[in-house]
C-alpha positions in Angstrom: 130.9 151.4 -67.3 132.9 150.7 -70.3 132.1 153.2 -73.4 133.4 152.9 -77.0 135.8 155.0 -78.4 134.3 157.2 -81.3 136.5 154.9 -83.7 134.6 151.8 -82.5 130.9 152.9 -83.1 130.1 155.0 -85.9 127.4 155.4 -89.0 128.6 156.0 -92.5 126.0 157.0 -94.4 125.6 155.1 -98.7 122.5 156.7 -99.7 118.4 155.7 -99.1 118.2 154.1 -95.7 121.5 152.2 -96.6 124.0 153.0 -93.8 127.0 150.7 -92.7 126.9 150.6 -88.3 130.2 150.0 -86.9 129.2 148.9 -83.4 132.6 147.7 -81.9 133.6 144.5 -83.4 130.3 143.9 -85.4 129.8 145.4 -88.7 126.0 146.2 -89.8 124.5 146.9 -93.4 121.0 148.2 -93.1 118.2 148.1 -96.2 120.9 147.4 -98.8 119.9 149.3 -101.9 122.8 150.2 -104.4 121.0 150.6 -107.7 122.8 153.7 -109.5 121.4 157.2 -110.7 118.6 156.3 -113.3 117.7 152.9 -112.6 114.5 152.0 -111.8 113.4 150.0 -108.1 110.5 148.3 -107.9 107.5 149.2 -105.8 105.0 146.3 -106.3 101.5 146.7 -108.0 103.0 147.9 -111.3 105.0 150.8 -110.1 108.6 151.9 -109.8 110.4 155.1 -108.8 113.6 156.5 -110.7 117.0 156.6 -108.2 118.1 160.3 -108.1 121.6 159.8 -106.5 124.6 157.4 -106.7 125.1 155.3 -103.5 128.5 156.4 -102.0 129.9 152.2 -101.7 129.3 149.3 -103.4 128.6 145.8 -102.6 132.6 145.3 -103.3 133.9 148.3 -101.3 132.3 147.5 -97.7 134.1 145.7 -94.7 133.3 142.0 -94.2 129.5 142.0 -92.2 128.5 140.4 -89.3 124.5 140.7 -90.1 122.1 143.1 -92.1 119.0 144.6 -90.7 116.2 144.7 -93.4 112.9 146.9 -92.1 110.8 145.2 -95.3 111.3 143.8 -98.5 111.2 146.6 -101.3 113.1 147.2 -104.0 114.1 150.3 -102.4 115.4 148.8 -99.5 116.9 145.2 -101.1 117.5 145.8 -104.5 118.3 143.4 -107.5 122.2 144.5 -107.2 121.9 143.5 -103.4 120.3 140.4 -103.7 122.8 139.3 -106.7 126.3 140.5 -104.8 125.3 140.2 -100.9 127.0 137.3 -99.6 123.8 134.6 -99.1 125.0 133.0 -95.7 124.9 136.5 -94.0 122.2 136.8 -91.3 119.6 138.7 -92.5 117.6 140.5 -89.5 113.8 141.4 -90.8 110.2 140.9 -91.0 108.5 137.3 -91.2 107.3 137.9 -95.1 111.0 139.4 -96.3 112.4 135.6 -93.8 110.2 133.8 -96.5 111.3 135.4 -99.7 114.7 136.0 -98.8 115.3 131.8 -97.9 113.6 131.6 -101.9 116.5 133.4 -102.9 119.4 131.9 -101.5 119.6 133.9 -97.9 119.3 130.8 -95.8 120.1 132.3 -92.3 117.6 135.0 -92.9 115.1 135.3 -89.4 112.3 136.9 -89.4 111.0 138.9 -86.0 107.6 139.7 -84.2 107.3 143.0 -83.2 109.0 143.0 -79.7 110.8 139.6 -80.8 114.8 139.7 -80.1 118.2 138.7 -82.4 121.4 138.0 -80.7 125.0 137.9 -81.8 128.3 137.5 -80.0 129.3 136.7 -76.2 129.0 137.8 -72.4 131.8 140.0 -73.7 130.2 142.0 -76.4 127.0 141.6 -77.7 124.8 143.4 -80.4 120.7 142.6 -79.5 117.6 143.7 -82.4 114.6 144.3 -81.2 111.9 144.5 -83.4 109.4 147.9 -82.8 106.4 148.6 -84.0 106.4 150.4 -88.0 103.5 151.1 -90.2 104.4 151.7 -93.7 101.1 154.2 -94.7 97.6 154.8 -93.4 95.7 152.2 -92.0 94.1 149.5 -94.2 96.2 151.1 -96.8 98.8 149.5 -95.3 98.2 146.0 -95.6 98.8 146.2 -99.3 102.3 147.0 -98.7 104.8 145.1 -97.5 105.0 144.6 -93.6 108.0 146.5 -91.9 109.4 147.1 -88.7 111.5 149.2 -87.0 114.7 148.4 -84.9 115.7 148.8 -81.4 119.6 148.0 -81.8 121.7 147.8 -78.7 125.3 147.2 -78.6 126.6 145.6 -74.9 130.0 145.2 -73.4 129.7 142.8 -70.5 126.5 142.5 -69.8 125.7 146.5 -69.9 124.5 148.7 -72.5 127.1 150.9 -74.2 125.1 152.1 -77.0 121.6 152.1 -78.4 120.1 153.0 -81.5 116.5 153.0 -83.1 116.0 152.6 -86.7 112.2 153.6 -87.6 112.0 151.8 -91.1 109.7 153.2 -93.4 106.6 154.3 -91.2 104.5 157.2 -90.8 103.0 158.2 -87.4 100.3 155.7 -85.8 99.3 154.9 -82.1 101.3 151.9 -82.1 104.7 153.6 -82.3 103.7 155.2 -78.7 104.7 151.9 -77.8 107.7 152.6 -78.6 108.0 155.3 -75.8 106.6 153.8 -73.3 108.8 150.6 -73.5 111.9 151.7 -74.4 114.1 154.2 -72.6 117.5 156.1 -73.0 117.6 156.1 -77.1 121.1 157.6 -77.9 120.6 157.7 -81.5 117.4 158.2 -84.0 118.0 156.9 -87.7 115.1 158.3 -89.1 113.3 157.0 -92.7 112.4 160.9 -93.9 111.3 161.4 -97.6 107.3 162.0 -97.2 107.1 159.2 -99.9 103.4 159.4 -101.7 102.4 157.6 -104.5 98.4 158.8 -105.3 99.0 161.4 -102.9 98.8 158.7 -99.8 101.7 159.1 -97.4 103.8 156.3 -97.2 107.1 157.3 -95.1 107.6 160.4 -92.0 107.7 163.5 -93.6 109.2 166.8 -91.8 106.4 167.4 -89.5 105.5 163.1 -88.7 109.6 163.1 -88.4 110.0 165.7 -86.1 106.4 164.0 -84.4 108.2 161.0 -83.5 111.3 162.7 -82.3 109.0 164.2 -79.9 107.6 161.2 -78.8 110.6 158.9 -77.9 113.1 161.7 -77.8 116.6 160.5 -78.6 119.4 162.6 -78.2 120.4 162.6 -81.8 118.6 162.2 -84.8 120.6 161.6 -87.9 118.3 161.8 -91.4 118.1 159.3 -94.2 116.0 158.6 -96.9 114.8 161.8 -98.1 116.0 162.3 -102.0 116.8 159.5 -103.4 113.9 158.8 -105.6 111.0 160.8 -107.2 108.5 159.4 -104.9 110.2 161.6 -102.2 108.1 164.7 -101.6 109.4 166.3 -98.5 113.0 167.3 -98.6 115.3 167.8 -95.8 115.7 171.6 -95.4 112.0 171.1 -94.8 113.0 168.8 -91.6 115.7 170.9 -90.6 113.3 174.0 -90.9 110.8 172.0 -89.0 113.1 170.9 -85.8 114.0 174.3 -85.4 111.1 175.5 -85.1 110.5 173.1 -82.3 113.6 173.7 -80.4 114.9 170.5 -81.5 117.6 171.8 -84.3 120.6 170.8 -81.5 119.6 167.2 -81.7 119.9 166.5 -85.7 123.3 165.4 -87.0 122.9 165.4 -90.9 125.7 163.0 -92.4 126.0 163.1 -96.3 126.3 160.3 -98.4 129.6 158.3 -98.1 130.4 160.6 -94.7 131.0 158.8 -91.0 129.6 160.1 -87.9 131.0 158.7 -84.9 128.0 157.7 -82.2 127.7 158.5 -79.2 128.2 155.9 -75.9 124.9 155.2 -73.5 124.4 156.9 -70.0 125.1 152.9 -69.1 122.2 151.8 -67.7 122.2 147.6 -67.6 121.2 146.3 -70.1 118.1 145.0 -70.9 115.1 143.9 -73.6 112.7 146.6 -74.5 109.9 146.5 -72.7 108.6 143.8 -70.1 107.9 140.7 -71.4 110.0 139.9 -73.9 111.7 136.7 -73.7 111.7 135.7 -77.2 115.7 135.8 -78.6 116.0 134.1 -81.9 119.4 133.0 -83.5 122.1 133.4 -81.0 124.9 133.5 -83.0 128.7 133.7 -81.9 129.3 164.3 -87.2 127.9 166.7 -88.0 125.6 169.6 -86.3 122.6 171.0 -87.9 123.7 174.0 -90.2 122.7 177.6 -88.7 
């Protein structure tokens, strides 16, 4: 098996759930949101939350991007400075609703996946595949007044076998659906986990420390690296509380905590071959050519 170098796959984290995946030659923006301290995202219905922190980049500081994964449409997650200084002919990797509105604003090469539904880029000699998992963004019912998300299976592959793979849970709190996730995906190397315990009304809308270290349980990766957890006032369950929480469980030695504008090389597959999530799955769409936990 062929692994990457440390240098070739990493995750520098910018703030929210924006992190920049160098997966050997592919470069990956995830939920772009670069709004500064103070300004004001939009939530829908009326409502907004205040950002708390400074993203580490911006739009003009990055690398040239191969794609961007988008778990859902929020101004949290694609922000007015995004949409106005993202390059429009990137690939855009996301939910069916964010496809539609994104196309309405200029992103023409946005695709939109079912849950289980595939994205390809680049050849039999390295490849990066998305597969989108299951995500619920708040209680049931409740949910279906927010904006649909998913979460992402993201493998990188060097000739035809698996070198890496990572799962990005979007913004979701614990349901029975994400057992799917478990049962149809195997050998998860890294965790990129939406934290925060967002509530609005007191409903929770994102993981907080005890769904967090819930799901950890459930599809056990072997590191977890927290994002989204302060950056706006609707965040109610900090990180120490996480931390405190793994611990607790045993689980402390499998949290890497990267702070913002930091890089934390990932770590290579056991290299099994390489294949789609789950049986089934034959859909592909768009083939296109650290740190430990503190003591």
């Amino acid at each position: 098996m062929t692994t990457p170098r440390p240098s070739e796959t990493s995750l520098t984290f910018i703030g929210t759930a924006t992190t920049l995946l160098r997966l050997g030659r592919f470069r990956l923006l995830t939920d772009p949101n670069f709004l500064h301290r103070g300004r004001r995202a939009a939530l829908g219905w009326g409502l907004s939350s205040r950002r708390r922190t400074d993203p580490a980049l911006s739009i003009g500081e990055l690398p040239a991007l191969d794609a961007i994964l988008l778990s859902h449409l929020h101004g949290g997650h694609f922000d007015r400075v995004a949409r106005a200084g993202l390059d429009h002919g990137l690939p855009v990797v996301t939910t069916p609703h964010a496809r539609d509105r994104l196309r309405r604003w200029g992103f023409e090469a946005a695709t939109g996946l079912d849950t289980w539904q595939s994205w390809e880029m680049g050849d039999g000699a390295e490849r990066i595949r998305v597969t989108a998992v299951p995500a619920r963004h708040g209680p049931r019912l409740l949910h279906r007044m927010l904006p649909t998300v998913q979460g992402s299976i993201v493998d990188l592959q060097r000739d035809g076998r698996r070198v890496l793979r990572l799962y990005i849970t979007g913004d979701t709190v614990t349901a029975p659906e994400l057992t799917e996730i478990r049962d149809r995906v195997d050998g998860i190397d890294v965790m990129v986990a939406h934290l925060g315990g967002t509530r609005i009304g007191g409903v929770l809308l994102t993981l907080d420390a005890r769904q967090g270290a819930d799901l950890v349980g459930l599809v056990r990766p072997g590191r977890v690296v927290p994002v989204h957890y302060d950056d706006y006032d609707v965040f109610r369950s900090p990180l120490t509380h996480f931390l405190d929480e793994m611990r607790a469980r045993g689980d402390g030695d499998r949290v890497r905590v990267v702070q913002r504008g930091e890089t934390l090389a990932l770590p290579p597959s056991t290299g099994r071959a390489a294949t789609l999530p789950g049986p089934g799955n034959e859909n592909h769409v768009g083939d296109v050519a650290g740190f430990r936990l503190p003591p």
